[in-house]
Backbone as CSV, one residue per row, in Angstrom:
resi,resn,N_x,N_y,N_z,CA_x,CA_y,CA_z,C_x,C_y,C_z
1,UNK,-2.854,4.792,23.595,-3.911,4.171,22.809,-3.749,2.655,22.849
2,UNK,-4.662,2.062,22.402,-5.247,0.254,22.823,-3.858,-0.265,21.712
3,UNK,-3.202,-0.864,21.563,-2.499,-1.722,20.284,-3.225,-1.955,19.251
4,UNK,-4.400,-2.125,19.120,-5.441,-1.920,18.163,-5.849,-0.968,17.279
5,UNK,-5.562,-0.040,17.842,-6.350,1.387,17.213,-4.973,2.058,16.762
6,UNK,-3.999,1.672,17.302,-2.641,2.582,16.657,-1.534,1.194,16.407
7,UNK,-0.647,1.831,15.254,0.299,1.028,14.845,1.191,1.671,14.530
8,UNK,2.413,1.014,14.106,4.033,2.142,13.750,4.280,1.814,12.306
9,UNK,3.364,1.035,11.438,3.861,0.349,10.439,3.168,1.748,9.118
10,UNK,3.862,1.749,8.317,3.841,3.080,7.953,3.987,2.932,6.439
11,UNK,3.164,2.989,5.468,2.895,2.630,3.746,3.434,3.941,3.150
12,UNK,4.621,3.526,2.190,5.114,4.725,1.525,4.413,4.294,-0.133
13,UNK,3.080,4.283,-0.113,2.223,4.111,-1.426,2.661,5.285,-2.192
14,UNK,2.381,6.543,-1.913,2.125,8.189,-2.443,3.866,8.271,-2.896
15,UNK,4.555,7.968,-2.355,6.077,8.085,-3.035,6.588,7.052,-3.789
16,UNK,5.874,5.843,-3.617,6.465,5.055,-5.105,5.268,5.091,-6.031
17,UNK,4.105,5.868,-5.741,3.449,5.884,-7.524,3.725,7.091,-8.098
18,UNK,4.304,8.299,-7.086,4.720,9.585,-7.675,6.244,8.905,-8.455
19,UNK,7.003,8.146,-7.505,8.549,7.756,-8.478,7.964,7.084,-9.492
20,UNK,7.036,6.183,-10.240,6.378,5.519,-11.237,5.392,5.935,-12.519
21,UNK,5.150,7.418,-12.138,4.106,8.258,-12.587,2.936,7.261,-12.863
22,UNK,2.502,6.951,-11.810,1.712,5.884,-11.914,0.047,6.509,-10.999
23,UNK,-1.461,6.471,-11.332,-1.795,7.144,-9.931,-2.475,6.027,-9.857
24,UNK,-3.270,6.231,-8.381,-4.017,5.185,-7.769,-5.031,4.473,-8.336
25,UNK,-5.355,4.622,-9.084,-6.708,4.113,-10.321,-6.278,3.287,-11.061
26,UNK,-4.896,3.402,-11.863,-4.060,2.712,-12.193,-3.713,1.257,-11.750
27,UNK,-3.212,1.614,-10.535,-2.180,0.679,-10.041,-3.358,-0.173,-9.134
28,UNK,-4.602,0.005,-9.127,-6.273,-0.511,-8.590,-6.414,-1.441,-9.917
29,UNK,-6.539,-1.034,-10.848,-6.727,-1.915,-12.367,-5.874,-3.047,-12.141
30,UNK,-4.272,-2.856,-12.058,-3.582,-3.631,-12.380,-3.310,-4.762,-11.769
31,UNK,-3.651,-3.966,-10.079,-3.517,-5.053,-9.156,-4.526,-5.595,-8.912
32,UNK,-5.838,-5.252,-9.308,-7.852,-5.784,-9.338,-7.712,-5.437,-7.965
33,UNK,-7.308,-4.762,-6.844,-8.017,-4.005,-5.998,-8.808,-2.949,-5.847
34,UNK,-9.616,-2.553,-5.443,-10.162,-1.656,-5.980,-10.123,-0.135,-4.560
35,UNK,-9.876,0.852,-5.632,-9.353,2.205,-5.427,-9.955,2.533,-3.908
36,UNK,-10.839,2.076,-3.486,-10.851,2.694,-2.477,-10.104,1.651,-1.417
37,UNK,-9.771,0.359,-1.213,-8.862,-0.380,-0.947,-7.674,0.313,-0.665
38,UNK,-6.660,0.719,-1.908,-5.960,1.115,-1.892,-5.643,2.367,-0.877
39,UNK,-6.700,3.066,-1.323,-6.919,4.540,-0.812,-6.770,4.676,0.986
40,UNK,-7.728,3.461,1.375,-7.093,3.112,2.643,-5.579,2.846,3.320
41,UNK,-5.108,1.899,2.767,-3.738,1.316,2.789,-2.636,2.663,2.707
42,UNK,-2.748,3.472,1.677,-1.993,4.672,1.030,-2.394,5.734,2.177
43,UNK,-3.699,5.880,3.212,-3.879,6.931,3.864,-3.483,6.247,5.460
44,UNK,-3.127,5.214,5.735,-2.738,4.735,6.806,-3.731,4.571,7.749
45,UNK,-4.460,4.226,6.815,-5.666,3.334,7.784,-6.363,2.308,7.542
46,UNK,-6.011,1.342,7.106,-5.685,-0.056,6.658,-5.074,-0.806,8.245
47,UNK,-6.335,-1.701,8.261,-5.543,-2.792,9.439,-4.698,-4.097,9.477
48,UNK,-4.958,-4.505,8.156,-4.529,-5.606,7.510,-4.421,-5.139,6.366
49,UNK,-3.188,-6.302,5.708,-3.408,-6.473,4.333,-2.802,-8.088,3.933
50,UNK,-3.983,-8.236,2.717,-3.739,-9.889,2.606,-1.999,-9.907,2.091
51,UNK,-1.428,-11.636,2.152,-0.144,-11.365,1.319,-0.366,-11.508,-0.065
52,UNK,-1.298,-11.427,-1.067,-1.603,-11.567,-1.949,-2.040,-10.454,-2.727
53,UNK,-2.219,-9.633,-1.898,-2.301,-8.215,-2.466,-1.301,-7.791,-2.385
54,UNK,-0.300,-7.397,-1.379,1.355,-7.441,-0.898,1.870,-7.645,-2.050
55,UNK,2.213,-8.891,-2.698,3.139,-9.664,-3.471,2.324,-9.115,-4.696
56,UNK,0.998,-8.545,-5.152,0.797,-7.907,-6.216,0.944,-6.429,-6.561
57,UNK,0.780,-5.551,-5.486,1.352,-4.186,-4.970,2.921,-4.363,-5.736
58,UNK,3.588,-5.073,-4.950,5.356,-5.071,-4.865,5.858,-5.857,-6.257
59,UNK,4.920,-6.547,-6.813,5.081,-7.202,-8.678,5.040,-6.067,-9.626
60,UNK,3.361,-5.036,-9.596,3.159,-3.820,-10.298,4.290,-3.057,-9.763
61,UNK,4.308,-2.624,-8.460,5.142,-1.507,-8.255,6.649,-1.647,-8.739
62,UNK,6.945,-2.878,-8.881,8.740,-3.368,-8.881,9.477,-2.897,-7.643
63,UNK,9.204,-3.181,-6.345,9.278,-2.862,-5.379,9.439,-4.178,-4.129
64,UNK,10.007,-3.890,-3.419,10.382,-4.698,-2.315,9.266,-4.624,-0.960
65,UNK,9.066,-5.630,-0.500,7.918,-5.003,0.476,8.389,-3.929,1.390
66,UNK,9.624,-4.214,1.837,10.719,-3.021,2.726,10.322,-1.997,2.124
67,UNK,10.057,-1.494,0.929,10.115,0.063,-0.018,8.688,0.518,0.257
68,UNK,7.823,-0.505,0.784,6.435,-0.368,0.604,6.137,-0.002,1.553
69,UNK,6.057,-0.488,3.100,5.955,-0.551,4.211,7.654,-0.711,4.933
70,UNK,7.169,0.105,5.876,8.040,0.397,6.891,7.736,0.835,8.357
71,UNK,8.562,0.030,9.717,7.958,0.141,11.043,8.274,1.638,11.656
72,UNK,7.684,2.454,12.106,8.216,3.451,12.765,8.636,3.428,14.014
């Protein structure tokens, strides 16, 4: 596949809001992204993400970006 259309970088969203009892609607409020944003990012199909959402993800979550994302 093109470098475009596939990537190795890999969002462990679904296991730090299950460790947080936190769900996606939630953590959309807190961070003012909105749920379907997220919903992307969390289903691994997200092409970008700003660092400003990053650094608000990893503030709410109490999380390291390493915990968040990871390369496969």
């Amino acid at each position: 596949m093109p470098p475009e259309t596939e990537h190795a970088v890999r969002c462990h969203l679904d296991t730090l809001l299950a460790d947080r009892g936190m769900t996606l609607a939630q953590l959309a409020d807190e961070v003012g992204v909105s749920v379907v944003n997220l919903s992307v990012l969390k289903n691994g199909r997200a092409r970008a993400i700003r660092f400003s959402t990053l650094t608000a993800l990893c503030r709410v979550l109490n999380c390291s970006v390493g915990e968040l994302l990871s390369v496969e």
